[in-house]
C-alpha positions in Angstrom: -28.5 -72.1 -13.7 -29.5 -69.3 -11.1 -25.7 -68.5 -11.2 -25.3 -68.0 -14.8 -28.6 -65.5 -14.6 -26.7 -63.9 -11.9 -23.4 -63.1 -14.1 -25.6 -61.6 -16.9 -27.2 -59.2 -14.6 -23.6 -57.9 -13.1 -22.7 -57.6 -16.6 -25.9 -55.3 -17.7 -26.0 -53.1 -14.6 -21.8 -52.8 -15.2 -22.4 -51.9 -18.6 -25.3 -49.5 -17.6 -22.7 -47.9 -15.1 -20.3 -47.1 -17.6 -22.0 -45.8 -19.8 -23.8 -43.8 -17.8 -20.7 -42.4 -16.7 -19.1 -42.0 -20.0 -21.9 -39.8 -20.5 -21.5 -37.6 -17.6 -18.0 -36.9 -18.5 -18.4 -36.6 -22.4 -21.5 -33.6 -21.0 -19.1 -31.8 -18.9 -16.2 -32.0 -21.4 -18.7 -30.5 -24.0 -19.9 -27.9 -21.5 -16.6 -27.1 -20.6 -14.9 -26.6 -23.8 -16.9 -23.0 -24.5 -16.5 -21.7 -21.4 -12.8 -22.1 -21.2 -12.6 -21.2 -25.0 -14.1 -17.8 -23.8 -11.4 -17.2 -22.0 -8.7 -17.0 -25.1 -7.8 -13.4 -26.0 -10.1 -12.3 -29.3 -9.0 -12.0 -32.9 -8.7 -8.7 -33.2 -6.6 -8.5 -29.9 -4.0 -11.5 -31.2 -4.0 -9.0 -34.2 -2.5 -6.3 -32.1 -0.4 -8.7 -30.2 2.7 -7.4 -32.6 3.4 -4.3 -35.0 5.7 -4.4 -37.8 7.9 -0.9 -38.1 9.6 0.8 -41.4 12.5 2.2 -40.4 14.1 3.5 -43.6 12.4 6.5 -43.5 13.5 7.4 -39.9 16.4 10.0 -40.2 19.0 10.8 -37.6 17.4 12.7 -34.4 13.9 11.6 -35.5 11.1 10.4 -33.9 8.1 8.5 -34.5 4.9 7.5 -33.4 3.6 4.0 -33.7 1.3 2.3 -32.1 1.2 -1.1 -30.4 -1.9 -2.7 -28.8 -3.3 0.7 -28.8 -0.6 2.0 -27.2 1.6 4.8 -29.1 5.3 3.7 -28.9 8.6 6.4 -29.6 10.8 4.9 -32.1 13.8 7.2 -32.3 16.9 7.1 -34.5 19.2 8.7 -32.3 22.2 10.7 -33.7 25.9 9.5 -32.0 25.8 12.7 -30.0 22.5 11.7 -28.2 23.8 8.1 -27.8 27.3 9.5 -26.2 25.4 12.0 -24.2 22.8 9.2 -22.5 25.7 6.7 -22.6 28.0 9.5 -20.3 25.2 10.0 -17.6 26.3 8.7 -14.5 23.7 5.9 -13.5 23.2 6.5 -9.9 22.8 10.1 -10.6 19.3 8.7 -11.9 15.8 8.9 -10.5 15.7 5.1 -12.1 18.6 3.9 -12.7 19.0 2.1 -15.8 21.9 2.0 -17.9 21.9 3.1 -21.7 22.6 0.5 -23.0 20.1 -2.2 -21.1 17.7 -0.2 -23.2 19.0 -0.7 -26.5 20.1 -3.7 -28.6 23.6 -4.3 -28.8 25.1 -3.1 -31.9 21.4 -1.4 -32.6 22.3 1.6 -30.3 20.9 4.1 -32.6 17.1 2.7 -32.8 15.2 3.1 -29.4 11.9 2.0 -28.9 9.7 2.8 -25.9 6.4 3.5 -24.9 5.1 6.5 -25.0 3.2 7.0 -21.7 4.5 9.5 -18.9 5.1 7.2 -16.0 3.2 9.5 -13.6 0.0 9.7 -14.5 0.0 7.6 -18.3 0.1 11.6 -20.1 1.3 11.1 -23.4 4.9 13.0 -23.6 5.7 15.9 -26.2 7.2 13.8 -29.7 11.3 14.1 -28.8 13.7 16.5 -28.6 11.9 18.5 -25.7 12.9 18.9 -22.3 16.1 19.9 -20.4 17.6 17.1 -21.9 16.8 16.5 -25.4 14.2 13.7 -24.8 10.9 13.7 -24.2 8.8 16.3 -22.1 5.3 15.6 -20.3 3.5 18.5 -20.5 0.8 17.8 -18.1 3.6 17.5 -15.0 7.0 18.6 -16.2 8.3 15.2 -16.7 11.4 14.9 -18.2 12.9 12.4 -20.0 16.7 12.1 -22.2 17.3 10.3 -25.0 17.3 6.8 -23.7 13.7 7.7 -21.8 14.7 7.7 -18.8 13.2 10.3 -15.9 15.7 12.9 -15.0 13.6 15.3 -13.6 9.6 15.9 -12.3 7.5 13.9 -10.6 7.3 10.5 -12.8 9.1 7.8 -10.7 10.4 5.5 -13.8 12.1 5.2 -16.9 9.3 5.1 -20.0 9.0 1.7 -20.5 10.9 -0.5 -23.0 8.5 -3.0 -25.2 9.9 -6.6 -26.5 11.4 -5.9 -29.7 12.8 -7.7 -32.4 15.1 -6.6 -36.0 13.4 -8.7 -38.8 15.8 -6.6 -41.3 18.2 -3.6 -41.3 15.4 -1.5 -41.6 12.3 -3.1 -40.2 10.8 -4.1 -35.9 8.8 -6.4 -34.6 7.6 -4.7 -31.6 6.1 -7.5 -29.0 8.0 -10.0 -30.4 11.3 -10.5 -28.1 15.2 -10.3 -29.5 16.5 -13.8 -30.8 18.8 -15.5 -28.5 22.0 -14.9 -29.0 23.9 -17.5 -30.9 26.5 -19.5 -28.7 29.3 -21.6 -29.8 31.2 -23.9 -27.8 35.2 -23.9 -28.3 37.2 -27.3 -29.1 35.6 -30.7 -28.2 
């Protein structure tokens, strides 16, 4: 009989073990659960995480201002001479090089989208069609800038950044929402 006592004794402190423990680990679960909610970006800053654009008022050679998790973003509609003209510029001739058209959406040439902070010092550039060369120009520094926004001249040492962008219509961006994959097909099977 002193063996069957002996089983049921096992069996309560094995019982009192695990539920001890379960305890532990449902505390630290429910302690950590806040703290690493904290950590997810606020409402108000997954509000900003995209901006939604009307285009259709944008005419030829204009620019706008948006802005874009408090950040004011150049949309211009450039006119074909402005695409020809940053299309023509030799690349390695640039401070940064970067072709025209790695900053625009294929068959969207005429719509770019940048942000609008001097890459010198983070100056906010003139609103387009300043500058030697029809661009942008950064009064604070003499930054120059064409009309893709790249640096041709002054002391800013890159190209004014392109956000992710998407078309949602003809006349409407997403910006901080990347392009849609291209569609692939496959030929014969």
């Amino acid at each position: 009989m002193a063996h069957a006592h002996d089983d049921a004794d096992v069996t309560r402190r094995d019982f009192i073990y695990v539920a001890a423990s379960g305890m532990t680990a449902a505390g630290a679960v429910a302690t950590a659960i806040p703290f690493i909610d904290q950590m997810n970006p606020a409402r108000d800053t997954l509000a900003l995480a995209t901006t939604e654009v009307d285009l259709a008022s944008v005419t030829p050679g204009q620019s706008i201002t948006v802005m874009w998790r408090k950040k004011p973003v150049f949309v211009r509609r450039r006119t074909p001479e402005e695409i020809k003209a940053a299309q023509d510029v030799p690349v390695d001739a640039l401070p940064d090089p970067q072709a025209d058209s790695a900053r625009v959406q294929s068959g969207k040439e005429e719509w770019l989208v940048v942000l609008a902070n001097c890459t010198h010092l983070g100056c906010v550039p003139d609103k387009g069609n300043k500058g030697e060369f029809g661009g942008w120009l950064c009064p604070c520094h003499g930054s120059h800038y064409d009309t893709s926004g790249r640096i041709r001249k002054g002391p800013a040492p890159l190209n004014l950044a392109v956000p992710e962008f998407r078309f949602i219509s003809d006349t409407k961006i997403v910006i901080g929402e990347a392009p849609a994959p291209a569609a692939t097909t496959t030929e014969g099977a």
